[in-house]
Structures are given as structure tokens and as C-alpha cells.
C-alpha positions, 0 to 999 in steps of 0.5 A: 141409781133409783133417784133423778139427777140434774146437773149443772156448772157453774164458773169461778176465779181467785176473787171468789167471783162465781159465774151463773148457772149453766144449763142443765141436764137430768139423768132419769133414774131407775125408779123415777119414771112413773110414767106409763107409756100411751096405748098402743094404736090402730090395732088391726089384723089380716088373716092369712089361711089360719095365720092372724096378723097384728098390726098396730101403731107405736106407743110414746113414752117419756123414756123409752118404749121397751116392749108389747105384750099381746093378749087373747082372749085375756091371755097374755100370748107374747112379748114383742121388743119396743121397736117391734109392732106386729105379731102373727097367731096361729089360733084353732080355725073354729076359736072366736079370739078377742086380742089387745095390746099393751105396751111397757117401759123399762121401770116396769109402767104399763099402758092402758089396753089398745082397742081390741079386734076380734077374729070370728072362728068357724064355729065349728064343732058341737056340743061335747057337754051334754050327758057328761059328768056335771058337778055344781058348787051348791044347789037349791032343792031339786035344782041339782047341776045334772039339770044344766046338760040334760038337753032340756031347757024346762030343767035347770041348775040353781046355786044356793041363794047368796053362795057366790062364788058359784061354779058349774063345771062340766067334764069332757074326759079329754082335752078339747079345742072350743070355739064357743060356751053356750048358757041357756035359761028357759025361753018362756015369757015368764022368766024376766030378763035378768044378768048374771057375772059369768067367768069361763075356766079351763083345766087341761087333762094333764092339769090340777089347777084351772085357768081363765079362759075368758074374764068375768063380765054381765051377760043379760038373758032376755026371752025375747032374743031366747034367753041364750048367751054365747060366749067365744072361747079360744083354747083347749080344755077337758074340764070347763067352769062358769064361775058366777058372781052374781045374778039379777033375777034370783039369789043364786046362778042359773043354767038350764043348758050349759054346752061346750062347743068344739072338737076333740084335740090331739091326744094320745092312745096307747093299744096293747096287742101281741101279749105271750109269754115264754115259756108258752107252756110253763109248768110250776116251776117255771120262771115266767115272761110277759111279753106285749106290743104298745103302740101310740096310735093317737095323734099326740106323743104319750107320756110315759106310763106302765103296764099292768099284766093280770091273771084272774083281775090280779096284777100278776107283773108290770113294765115300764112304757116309754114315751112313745112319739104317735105311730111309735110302738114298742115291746115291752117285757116283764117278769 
């Protein structure tokens, strides 16, 4: 079944007399094709208020065409069948997204990417990095990562000489949804030009593992043009990484200003109001019962959680706090 078969016939009579070949056929087997199949055409893309559609040309393959697979911002975001050749986004109005296509075959080749198109956000936000906790992977002296989101560019963060990989990692507290990373070194005519191998991560609120938000790649900071480089981002995060390899101009990373730029996303947040307890005037014998109102007044479901009743900054009960769609509220009890 893995292998290629040809096939053909051939004639013969009593004398033993054996005619010439036929003509033949090949049955490709399941892992004889080696071929992957062209890159996909031509892609292009409208926008239709917030939706972003795709369009590109069909692959050719030896066998078949199976599939597409679509990527943003180095993501792969769907799967489409082999005979299908659109594909409509609905990315955050204010993400700047790069997408590409690739299409596959059935004996798993894949293509070269497409030529990629990218659809400019709004934006819109604003930086949500500055003064919050900053954590580096190692510092030079006093050159420590709370430099990098201080809003001084005459400050900035060094990693230890040769220790790459080197990671600055900012944390917003809850999830965001980014349109763009900032990364400032110091303007002045005395730092020369130099390139650095920057990979951008995210780790969502609800996450332990960081994800690629954006692939690592040279970015030249140049005095002349500021010494800033932007960095589109698309996605959402609470804790946001640049992730070096190397830098031209010193032995270790640097950043004077590393900002995050976007808005705060949905999220959930629970209120506690209308706690009492029965008996309201309970001597000391007394069975006791707490009693509170939880409500989800965020924007996004909760989870479920508990609550803690204490006395003195003692815990004194809990109650279990179901998962609570927003706007939803609930009474809970404990004893």
C-alpha cells in the first residue's frame, strides 16, 4: 500500500508465443508521493467592516491538492478542504496581521508559503507596559530590566554579555488585545547603528506556557530614524516577552523602552455585595450562616471559583462560586 505499482499485460498462445508489452498504468502509493504541491497564488484580501477575506489562486500538485492551511502572524488560524480558496478573519480592528497560505497533499508535503498580504490595524490603544512589573533573564551591572518601562530612554536594560537566549518580559495583569510592540534604545548620535534578533511571546491570564506572537527575525535600530523599532502584533496576552538571539552592537540585548500597545480585553469581574448572616444576632451557641450575592459584572464569563468569608482576617467559611455568564449574579451560602 506504502509503495508505486505499474502495471501491464501481456498476450500469449499454446505455442508459448508471448505478445509485446501493453501500455501502462502506475498506482501511486501512499508514501511514493514526495512531491509537495506549488505555492498558492495571488493572495490577496478585502476588508468588509472588521471581516478580512482571503482569496488566492489554487495550488497544482502531482496527485491531489488536499488542503490550505492559513496563517497570521506566523499562526496557523485554519484549515480549509483542497478545492476551497477563500478564507474570512475577523481579527481585533486595531491588530496589524501578516497572513500566508500553504497548501498540502494527502502524503502530508506541504508547499512553500504564498506571498503574504498584510491588513494595517487602527493602532489604537496605548502603552500598557510602562511602570508594570518587568523581569529580565540576566542584567549587566546596573542595567537591571525595570530601566526598560521606566519612560526614559537615557535608561535602559542590558543582558548578560553572550547569555542568549535573552528574555525581557513585561506583566500587564490581565489579558490585552495588542496591536503593536515598541522597542526603543537611546536616540542620541552616539549609539551606532546595530541589529538585534527579536521574538515576541505571549502568555494569556489563564495560561503557564508562552506562545509565539510573532517569529524571530533582525530589526536595525538607527539614530538617524530614532532608534525605535515597531513590531505589528495581533492577538491577546497578559504577559508579553521579547526573546533575543543576538545583538550587533553589544554583547548582550538591549531596550531603553519596551512598550505594549493596545486595549484591555474582555474579562471577567466578580463583586460581592449583600453579605449577612443568620442568626443576625447569634450568641455562642449558635449555628451560623453567611450568606452573599456574587455578581459577574465584567464582560466575559467567569470561571468557577470560591469564596472566602473572614472574621479578624481569619477564614472563618467558604462557598463554592459557580461559573457565572457576564451580568449573571448568584447567592451563595456557607456555614
Amino acid at each position: 500500500a506504502g509503495s508505486d505499482i505499474t502495471y501491464f499485460v501481456r498476450a500469449k498462445d499454446a505455442a508459448g508465443n508471448v505478445s509485446a508489452n501493453s501500455n501502462s498504468v502506475t498506482r501511486k502509493g501512499s508514501s511514493g508521493d514526495t512531491q509537495a504541491p506549488t505555492a498558492p497564488g495571488n493572495l490577496a484580501y478585502t476588508q468588509s467592516g472588521n471581516d478580512v477575506k482571503l482569496t488566492w489562486q489554487a495550488s497544482s500538485d502531482n496527485v491531489q491538492v488536499t488542503g490550505y492551511d492559513v496563517y497570521a502572524g506566523d499562526q496557523l488560524v485554519k484549515s480549509v478542504a483542497g478545492d476551497v480558496t477563500t478564507y474570512t478573519d475577523t481579527p481585533s480592528p486595531t491588530a496589524t496581521v501578516t497572513y500566508y497560505v500553504k497548501a498540502k497533499d494527502a502524503a502530508g508535503n506541504v508547499s512553500v508559503a504564498s506571498n503574504s498580504v498584510t491588513r494595517a490595524g487602527s493602532a489604537g490603544g496605548s502603552d500598557l507596559a510602562q511602570g508594570k512589573p518587568i523581569e529580565a533573564s540576566s542584567y549587566t551591572f546596573t542595567y537591571v530590566a525595570a530601566n526598560a518601562n521606566d519612560g526614559q530612554t537615557a535608561t535602559y536594560w542590558e543582558s548578560g554579555g553572550g547569555a542568549y537566549p535573552a528574555t525581557l518580559t513585561t506583566k500587564l495583569g490581565a489579558n490585552a488585545d495588542l496591536s503593536q510592540v515598541v522597542v526603543k534604545l537611546n536616540p542620541d548620535a552616539a549609539w551606532s547603528t546595530r541589529t538585534q534578533n527579536i521574538q515576541v511571546l505571549g502568555r494569556d491570564q489563564d495560561a503557564t506556557a508562552f506562545t509565539s506572537l510573532v517569529a524571530a527575525k533582525d530589526y536595525t535600530f538607527n539614530p538617524a530614524s530614532g532608534n525605535t523599532v515597531t513590531i505589528p502584533v495581533s492577538g491577546s496576552a497578559a504577559d508579553i516577552q521579547l526573546k533575543f538571539a543576538s545583538n550587533t552592537g553589544a554583547p548582550g540585548a538591549q531596550v531603553a523602552e519596551f512598550q505594549v500597545i493596545g486595549t484591555p480585553a474582555a474579562n471577567p469581574d466578580l463583586k460581592v455585595t449583600g453579605i449577612s448572616n443568620t442568626p443576625a444576632a447569634p450568641v455562642e451557641s449558635d449555628a451560623i450562616s453567611l450568606t452573599a450575592t456574587v455578581t459577574n459584572s465584567g464582560s466575559k464569563p467567569s470561571k468557577a471559583t470560591d469564596l472566602n468569608f473572614t472574621l479578624g482576617g481569619t477564614k472563618a467559611a467558604a462557598a463554592d462560586v459557580p461559573a457565572l455568564a457576564a451580568g449573571d449574579s448568584t447567592t451563595v451560602t456557607a456555614s
